[in-house]
C-alpha positions as CSV (number, residue, x, y, z in Angstrom):
1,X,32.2,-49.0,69.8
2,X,30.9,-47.5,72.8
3,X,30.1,-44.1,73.7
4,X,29.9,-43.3,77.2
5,X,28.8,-39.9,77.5
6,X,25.2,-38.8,75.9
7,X,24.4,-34.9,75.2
8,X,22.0,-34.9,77.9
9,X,24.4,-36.2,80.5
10,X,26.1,-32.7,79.8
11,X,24.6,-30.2,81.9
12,X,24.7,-26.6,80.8
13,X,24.3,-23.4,83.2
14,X,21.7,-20.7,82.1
15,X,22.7,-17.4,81.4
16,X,20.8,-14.1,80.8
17,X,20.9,-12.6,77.2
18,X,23.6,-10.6,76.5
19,X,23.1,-7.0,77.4
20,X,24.5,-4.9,75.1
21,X,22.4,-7.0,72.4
22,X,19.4,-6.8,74.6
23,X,19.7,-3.0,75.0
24,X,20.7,-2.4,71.2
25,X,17.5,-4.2,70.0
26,X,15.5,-1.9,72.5
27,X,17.0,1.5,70.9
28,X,16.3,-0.2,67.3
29,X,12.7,-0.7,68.7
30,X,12.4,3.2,70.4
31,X,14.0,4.2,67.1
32,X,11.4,2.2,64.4
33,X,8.6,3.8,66.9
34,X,10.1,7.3,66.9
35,X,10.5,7.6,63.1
36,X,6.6,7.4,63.0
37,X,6.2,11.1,64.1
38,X,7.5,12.9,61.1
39,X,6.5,10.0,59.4
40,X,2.7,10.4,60.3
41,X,2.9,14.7,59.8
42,X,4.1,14.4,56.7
43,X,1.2,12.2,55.7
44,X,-1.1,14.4,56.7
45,X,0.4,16.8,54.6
46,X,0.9,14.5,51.9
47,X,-1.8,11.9,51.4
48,X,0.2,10.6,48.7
49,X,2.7,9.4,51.4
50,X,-0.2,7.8,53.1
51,X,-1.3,5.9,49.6
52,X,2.4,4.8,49.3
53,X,2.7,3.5,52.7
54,X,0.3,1.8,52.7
55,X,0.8,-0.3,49.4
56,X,4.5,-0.4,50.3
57,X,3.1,-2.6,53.9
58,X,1.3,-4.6,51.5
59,X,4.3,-5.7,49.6
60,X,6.6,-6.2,52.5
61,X,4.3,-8.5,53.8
62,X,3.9,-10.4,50.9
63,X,7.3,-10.3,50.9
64,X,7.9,-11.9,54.0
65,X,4.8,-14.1,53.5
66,X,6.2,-15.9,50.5
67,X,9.4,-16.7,52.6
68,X,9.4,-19.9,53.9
69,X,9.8,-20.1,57.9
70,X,8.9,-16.0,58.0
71,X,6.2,-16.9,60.5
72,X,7.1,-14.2,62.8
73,X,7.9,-11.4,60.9
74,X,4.5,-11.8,59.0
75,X,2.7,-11.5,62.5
76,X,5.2,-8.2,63.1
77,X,3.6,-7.0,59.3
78,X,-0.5,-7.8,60.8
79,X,0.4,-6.3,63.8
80,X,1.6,-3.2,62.0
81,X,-1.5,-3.1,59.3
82,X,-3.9,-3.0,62.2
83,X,-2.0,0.1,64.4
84,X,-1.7,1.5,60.8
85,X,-5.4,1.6,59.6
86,X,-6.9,4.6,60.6
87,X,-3.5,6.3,60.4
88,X,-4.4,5.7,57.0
89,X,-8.3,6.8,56.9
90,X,-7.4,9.6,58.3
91,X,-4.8,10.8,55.8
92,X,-7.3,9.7,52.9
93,X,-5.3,6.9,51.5
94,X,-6.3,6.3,48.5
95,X,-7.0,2.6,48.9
96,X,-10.7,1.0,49.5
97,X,-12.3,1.2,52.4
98,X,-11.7,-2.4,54.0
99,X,-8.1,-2.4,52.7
100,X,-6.7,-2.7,56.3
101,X,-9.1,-6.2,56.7
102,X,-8.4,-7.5,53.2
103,X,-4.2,-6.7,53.5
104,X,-4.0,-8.6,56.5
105,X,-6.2,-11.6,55.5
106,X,-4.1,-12.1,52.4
107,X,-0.6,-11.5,54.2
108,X,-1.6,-14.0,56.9
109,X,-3.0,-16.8,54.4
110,X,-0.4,-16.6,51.7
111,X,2.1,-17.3,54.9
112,X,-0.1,-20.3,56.5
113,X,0.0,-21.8,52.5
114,X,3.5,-21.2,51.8
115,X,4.1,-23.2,54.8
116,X,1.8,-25.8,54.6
117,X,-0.1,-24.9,57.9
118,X,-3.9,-25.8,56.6
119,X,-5.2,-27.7,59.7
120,X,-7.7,-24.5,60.9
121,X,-9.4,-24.0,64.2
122,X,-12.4,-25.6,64.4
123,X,-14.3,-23.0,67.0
124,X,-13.7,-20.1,64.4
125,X,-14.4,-22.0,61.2
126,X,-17.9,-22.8,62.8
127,X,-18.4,-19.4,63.9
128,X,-17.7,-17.9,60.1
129,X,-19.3,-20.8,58.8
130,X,-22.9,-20.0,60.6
131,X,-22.7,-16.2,59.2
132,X,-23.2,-17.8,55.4
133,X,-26.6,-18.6,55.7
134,X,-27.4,-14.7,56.0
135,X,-26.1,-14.0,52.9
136,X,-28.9,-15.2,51.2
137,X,-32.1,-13.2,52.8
138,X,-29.7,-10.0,51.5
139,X,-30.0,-11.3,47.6
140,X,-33.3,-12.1,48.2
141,X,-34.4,-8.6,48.9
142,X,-32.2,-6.4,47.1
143,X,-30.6,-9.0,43.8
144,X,-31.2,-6.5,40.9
145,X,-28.4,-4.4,43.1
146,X,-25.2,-6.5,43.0
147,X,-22.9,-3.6,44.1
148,X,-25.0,-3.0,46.8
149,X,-24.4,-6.7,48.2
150,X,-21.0,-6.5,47.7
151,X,-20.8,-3.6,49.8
152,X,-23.0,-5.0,52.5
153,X,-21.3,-8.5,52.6
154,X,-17.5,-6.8,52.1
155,X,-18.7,-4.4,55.1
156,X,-20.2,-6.6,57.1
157,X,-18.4,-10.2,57.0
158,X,-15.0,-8.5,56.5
159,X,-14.6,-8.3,59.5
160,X,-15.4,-11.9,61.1
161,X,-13.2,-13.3,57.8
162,X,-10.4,-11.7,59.0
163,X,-11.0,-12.9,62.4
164,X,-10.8,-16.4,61.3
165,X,-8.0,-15.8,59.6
166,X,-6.2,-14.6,62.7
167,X,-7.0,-16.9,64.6
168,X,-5.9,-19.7,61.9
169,X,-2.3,-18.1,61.5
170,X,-1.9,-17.7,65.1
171,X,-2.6,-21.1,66.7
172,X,0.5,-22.3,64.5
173,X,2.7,-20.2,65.7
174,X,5.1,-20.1,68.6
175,X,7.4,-17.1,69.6
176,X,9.1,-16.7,72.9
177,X,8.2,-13.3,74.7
178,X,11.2,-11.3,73.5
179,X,10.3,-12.1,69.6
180,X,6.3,-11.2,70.9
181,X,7.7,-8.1,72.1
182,X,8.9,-7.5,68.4
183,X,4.8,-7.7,67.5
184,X,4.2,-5.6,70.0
185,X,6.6,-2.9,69.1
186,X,5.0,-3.2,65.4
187,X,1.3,-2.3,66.8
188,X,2.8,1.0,68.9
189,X,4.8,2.4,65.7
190,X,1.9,3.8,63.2
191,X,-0.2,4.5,66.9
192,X,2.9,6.6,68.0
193,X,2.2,8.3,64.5
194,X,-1.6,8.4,65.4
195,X,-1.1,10.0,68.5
196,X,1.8,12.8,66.9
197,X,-1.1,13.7,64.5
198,X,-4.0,14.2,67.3
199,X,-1.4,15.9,69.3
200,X,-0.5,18.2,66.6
201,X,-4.1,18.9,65.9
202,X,-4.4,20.4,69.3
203,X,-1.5,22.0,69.8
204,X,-1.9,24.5,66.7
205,X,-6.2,24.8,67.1
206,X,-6.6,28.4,67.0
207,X,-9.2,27.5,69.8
208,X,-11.2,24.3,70.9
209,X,-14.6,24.6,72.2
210,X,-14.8,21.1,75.0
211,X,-18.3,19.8,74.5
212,X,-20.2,16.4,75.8
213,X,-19.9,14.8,73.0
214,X,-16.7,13.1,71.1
215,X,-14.7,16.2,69.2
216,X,-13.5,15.8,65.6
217,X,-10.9,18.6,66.2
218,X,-8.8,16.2,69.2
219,X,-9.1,13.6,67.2
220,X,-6.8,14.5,64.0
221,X,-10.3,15.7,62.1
222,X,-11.2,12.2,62.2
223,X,-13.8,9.6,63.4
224,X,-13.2,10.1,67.5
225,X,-14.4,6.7,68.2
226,X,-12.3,5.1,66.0
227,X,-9.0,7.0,66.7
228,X,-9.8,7.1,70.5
229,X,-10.0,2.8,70.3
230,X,-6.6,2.8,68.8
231,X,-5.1,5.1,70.7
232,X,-6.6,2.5,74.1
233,X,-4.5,0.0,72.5
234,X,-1.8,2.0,71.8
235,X,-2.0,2.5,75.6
236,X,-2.7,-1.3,76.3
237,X,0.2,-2.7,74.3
238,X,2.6,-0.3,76.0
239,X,1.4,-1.8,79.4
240,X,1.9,-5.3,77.9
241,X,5.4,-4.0,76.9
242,X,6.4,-2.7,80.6
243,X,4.9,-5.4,82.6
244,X,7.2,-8.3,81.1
245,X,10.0,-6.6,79.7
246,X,13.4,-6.7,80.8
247,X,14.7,-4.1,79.0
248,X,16.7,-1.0,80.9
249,X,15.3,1.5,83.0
250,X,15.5,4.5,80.2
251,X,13.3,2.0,77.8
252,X,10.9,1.4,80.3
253,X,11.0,5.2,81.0
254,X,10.0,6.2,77.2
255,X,7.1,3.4,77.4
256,X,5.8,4.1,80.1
257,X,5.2,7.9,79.0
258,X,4.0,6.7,75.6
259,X,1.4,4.7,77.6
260,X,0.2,7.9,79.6
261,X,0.5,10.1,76.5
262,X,-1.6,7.8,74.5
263,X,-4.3,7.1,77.2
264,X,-4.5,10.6,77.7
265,X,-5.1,11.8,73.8
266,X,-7.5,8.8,73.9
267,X,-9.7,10.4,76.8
268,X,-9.0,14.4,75.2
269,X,-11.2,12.7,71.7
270,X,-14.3,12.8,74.4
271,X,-15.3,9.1,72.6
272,X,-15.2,7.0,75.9
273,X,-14.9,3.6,74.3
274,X,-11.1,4.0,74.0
275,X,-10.3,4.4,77.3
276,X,-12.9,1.7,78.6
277,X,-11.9,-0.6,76.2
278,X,-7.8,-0.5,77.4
279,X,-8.9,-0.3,81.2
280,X,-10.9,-3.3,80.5
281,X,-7.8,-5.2,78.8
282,X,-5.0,-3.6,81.4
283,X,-7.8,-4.9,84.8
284,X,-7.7,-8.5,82.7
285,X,-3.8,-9.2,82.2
286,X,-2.7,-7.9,85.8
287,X,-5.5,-10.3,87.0
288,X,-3.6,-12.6,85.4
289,X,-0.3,-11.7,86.2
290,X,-1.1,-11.3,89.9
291,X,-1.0,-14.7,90.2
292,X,2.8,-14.9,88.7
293,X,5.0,-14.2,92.1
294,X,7.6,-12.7,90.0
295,X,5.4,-10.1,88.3
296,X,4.0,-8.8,91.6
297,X,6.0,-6.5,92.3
298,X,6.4,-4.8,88.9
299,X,2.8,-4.6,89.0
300,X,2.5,-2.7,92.0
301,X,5.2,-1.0,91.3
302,X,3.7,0.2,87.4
303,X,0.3,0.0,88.9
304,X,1.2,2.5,91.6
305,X,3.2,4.3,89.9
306,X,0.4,5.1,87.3
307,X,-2.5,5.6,89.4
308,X,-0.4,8.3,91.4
309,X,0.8,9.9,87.8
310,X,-3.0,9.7,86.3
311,X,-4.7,11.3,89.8
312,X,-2.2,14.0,90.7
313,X,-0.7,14.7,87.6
314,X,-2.4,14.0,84.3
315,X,-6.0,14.3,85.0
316,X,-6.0,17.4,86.7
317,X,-4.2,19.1,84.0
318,X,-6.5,17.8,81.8
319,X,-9.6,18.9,83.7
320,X,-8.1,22.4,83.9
321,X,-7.4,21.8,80.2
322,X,-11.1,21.4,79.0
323,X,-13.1,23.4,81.9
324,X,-14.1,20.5,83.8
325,X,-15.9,19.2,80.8
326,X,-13.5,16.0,80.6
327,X,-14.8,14.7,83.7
328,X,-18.3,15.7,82.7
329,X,-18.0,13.3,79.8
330,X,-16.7,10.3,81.8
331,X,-19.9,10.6,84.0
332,X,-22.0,10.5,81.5
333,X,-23.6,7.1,81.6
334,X,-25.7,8.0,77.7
335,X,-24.7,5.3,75.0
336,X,-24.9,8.4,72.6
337,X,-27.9,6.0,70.6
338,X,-26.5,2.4,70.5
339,X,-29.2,1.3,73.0
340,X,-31.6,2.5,70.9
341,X,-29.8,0.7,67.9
342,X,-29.2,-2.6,69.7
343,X,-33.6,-2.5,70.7
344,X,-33.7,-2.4,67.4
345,X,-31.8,-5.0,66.7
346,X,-33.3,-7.4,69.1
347,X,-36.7,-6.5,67.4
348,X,-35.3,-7.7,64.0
349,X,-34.3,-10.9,65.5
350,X,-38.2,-11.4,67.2
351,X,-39.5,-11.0,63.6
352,X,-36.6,-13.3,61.9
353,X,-36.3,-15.8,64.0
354,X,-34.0,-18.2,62.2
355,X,-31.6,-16.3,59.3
356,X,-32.4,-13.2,60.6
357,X,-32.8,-9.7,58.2
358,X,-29.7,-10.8,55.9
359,X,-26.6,-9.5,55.8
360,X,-26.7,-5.7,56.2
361,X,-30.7,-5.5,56.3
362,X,-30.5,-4.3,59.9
363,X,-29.4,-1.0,58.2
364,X,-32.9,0.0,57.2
365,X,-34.4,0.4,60.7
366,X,-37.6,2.2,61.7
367,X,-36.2,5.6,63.0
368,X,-33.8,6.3,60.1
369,X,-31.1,4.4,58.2
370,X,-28.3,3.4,60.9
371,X,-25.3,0.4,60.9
372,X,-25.3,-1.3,64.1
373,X,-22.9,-0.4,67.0
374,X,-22.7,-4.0,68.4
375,X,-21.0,-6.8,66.7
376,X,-23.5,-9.4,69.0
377,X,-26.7,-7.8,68.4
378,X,-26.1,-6.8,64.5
379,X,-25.5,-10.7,64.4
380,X,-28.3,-11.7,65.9
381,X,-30.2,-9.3,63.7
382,X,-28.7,-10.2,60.7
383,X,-28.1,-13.1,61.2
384,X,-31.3,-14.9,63.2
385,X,-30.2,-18.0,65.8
386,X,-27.6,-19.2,63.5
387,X,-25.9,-15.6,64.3
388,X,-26.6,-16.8,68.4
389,X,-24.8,-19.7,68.0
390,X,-21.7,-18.4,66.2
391,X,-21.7,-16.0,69.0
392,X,-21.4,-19.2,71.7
393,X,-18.8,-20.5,69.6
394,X,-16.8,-17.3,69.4
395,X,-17.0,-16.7,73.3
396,X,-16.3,-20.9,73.6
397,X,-13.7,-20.2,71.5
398,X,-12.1,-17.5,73.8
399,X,-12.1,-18.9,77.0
400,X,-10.6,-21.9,75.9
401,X,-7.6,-20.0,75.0
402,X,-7.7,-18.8,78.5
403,X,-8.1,-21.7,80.3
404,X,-5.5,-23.5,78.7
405,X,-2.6,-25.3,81.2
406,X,-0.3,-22.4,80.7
407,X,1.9,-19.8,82.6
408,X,0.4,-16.3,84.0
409,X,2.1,-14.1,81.2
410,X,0.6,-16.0,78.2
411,X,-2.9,-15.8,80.2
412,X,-2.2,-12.0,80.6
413,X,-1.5,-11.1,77.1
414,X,-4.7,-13.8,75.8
415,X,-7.3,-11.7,79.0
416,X,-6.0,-8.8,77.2
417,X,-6.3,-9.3,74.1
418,X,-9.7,-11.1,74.6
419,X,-11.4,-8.6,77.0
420,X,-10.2,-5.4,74.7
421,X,-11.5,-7.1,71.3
422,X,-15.1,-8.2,72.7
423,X,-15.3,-4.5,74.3
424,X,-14.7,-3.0,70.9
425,X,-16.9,-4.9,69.4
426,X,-19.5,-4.2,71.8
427,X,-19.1,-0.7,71.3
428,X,-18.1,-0.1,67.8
429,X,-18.9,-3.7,65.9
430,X,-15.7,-5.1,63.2
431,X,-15.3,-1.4,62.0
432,X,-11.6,-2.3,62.1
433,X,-9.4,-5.2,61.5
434,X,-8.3,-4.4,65.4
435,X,-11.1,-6.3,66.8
436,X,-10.5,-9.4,64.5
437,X,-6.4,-9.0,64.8
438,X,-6.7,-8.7,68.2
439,X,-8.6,-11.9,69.2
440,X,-6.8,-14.0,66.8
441,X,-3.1,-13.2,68.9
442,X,-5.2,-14.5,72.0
443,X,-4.5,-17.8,69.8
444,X,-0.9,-17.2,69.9
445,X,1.9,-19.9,71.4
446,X,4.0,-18.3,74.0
447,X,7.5,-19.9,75.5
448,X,10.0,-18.6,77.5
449,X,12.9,-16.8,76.4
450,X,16.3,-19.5,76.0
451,X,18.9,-17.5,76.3
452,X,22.5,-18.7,74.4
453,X,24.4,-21.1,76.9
454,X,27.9,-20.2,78.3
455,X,30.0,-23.6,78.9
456,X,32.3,-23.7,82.4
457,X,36.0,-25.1,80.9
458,X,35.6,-28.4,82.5
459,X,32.0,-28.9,80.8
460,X,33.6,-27.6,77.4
461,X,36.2,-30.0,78.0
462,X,34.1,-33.0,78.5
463,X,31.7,-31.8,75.6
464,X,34.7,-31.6,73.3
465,X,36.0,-35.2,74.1
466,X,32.0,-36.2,73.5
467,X,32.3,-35.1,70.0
468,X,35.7,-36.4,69.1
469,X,34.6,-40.0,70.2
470,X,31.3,-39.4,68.0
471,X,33.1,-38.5,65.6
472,X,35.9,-41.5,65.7
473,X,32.4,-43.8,66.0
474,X,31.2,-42.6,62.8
475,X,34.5,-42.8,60.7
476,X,34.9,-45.9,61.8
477,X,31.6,-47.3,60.8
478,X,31.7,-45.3,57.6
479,X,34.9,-47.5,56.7
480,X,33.0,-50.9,57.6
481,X,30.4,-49.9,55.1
482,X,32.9,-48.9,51.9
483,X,35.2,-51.8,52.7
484,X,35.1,-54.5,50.1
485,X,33.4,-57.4,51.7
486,X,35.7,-60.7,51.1
């Protein structure tokens, strides 16, 4: 027997997603991001809360990591380690100092073993690999002191570990761009709860003295340089969100003013590197997009829309705000010391040639004990030519990712990703897992969205009668086979 008719004679129409579905996921999303506010205050109240959270992320992730096929929802719990980290700093969690680098390395590798996803990168693997060697010049100089080595090499290689990690876990996996807008919303949660803290900070300052230099007291009475980064890619991601989403007008609304809000507590910590580290990744991905016909005109519409909101409305109230010193502290060109840091740097490198200082050497420098600023020249200090090369491969590494045959919105969120990792680490070395999480999703697989198909009668029809003969074809040959054979 004959069938006439295969599946993909059948032709089926395409249809957009549902939209009350489409709209109830969006409020769910809002919701998840808007529960982070009291969330947030009450661990800064509590910094119990902020202990329990944190080791209650943990286990959900290991959760979802031990899960076989829970791909996705581990890259949602990465994504929501790395908005959460200095939400946690700040509220002095009691966990250990690299928790946030450690907690996502384990997540993301229990998930890559669970499913049997070994093959790794070969660009990253070579680019950790080559940092080894300067582990030995460090026990060398300083072996009767292991804690000390453990602290340098958990400080300093953390960081470029979890890279590799990242970037392992993500070229396996695939996700349309409504489920990567589901990673997305996990980044912006604990920075919404960031941002509420800052906020609250200056809203109930008995009075705040705007200097040139980055302010403690606008930056939730934490590290400015570090808060005003994650607040950029608060800020970043919620550009990310708007420029491909197709959720309703009132969602787009709320994101776009979380993208404003967060940009603008970002400049208010007076630490520059937050704001030049999102304008970097935003300039990259609408590079990107601009080629996309479709996306052209909700760029120019976003992009307009922003710069007339940011000129006429946001910055002069926050010029008025600080006294004209806001402006004051965007033109100035100083590095606050890292040039200094990075000369030194490139000094250590002319004397050690080859393996460099050792891990965490570079920290003992001429004019006073200082870490590096700059992942690239604290690796070339540290690190010698072995720490140039892994430096090629890294930057290999990226562009390859962006010059992959793919369509404009994959190439935006990779320039983004890219371009706002390699400026944090220019500014502010691995200091987080951000840097590391950040250039691993450039890694990511991105497909469009396939939406449920909707069957006219007559193709419903002739689908039906496709099965029913398949079916008859299969009965019949099931018979042949139990049939006693004469």
């Amino acid at each position: 027997m004959s069938v006439s008719l295969s599946a993909h004679e059948v032709s089926y129409p395409e249809v957009s997603r549902p939209s009350n579905l489409a709209q109830l996921a969006g409020w769910v999303g809002i919701a998840f991001v808007a529960l982070h506010v009291p969330l947030a205050l009450g661990m800064k109240a509590y910094p119990q809360l902020a202990t329990l959270h944190a080791l209650i992320t943990l286990v959900v992730g290991l959760r979802w990591a031990v899960s076989k096929g829970c791909l996705r929802q581990v890259a949602c719990v990465g994504a929501y380690i790395t908005g959460s980290e200095v939400l946690w700093r700040m509220n002095e969690a009691s966990i250990f100092w690299e928790y946030g680098k450690y907690a996502t390395g384990l997540v993301l590798i229990v998930a890559l073993v669970r499913n049997r996803l070994i093959k790794m990168p070969l660009l990253p693997v070579l680019y950790f690999a080559l940092l080894i060697p300067g582990i030995v010049p460090t026990v060398m100089q300083d072996y009767l002191n292991l804690d000390r080595i453990r602290d340098y090499l958990s400080f300093n290689l953390s960081g470029p570990f979890a890279l590799l990690v990242s970037a392992w876990f993500f070229s396996h996996l695939k996700v349309t761009w409504s489920e990567f807008e589901h990673i997305l919303i996990s980044f912006l949660a604990p920075i919404i709860g960031l941002a509420s803290i800052t906020l609250f900070g200056i809203l109930t300052a008995d009075s705040i003295s705007w200097g040139s230099h980055s302010m403690f007291i606008t930056s939730g009475g934490y590290g400015p340089n570090q808060v005003s980064a994650i607040l950029g890619l608060g800020a970043l991601v919620a550009l990310l969100f708007l420029l491909k989403s197709r959720e309703n007008f009132l969602i787009k609304l709320l994101m776009f003013l979380a993208m404003i809000s967060l940009a603008a507590q970002s400049a208010l910590t007076f630490s520059r590197g937050g704001l030049y580290g999102a304008g970097g990744g935003a300039i990259a991905a609408i590079a990107c997009l601009s080629r996309d016909r479709q996306a052209r005109l909700r760029i120019l519409f976003f992009g307009g829309l922003t710069l007339v909101v940011a000129i006429f409305v946001v910055l002069p109230r926050l010029n008025d705000l600080t006294g004209g010193a806001l402006t004051a502290r965007f033109e100035n060109t100083s590095t606050t010391g890292r040039t200094e840091i990075a000369e030194s740097d490139l000094k250590f490198w002319d004397e050690n040639p080859i393996v460099g200082v050792g891990v965490g050497m570079s920290f003992y420098r001429d004019f006073g004990w200082k870490s590096a600023h700059t992942e690239f020249t604290r690796m070339l200090a540290e690190h010698g030519s072995f720490g140039f090369v892994a430096i090629l491969l890294l930057l290999i590494a990226g562009l390859r990712q962006l010059t992959l045959p793919q369509r404009p919105r994959r190439r935006a969120v990779v320039a983004a990703m890219l371009v706002w990792s390699v400026l944090f680490m220019a500014a502010m070395a691995m200091r987080l897992v951000a840097p590391s999480f950040t250039f691993g999703l450039a890694f990511i697989g991105l497909t469009s969205d396939h939406p449920p198909v909707m069957l006219s009668p007559a193709a419903y029809r002739q689908y039906l009668a496709y099965l029913a003969s398949l079916t008859r074809f299969r009965q019949e040959k099931l018979k042949e086979k139990l049939s006693p054979t004469v």
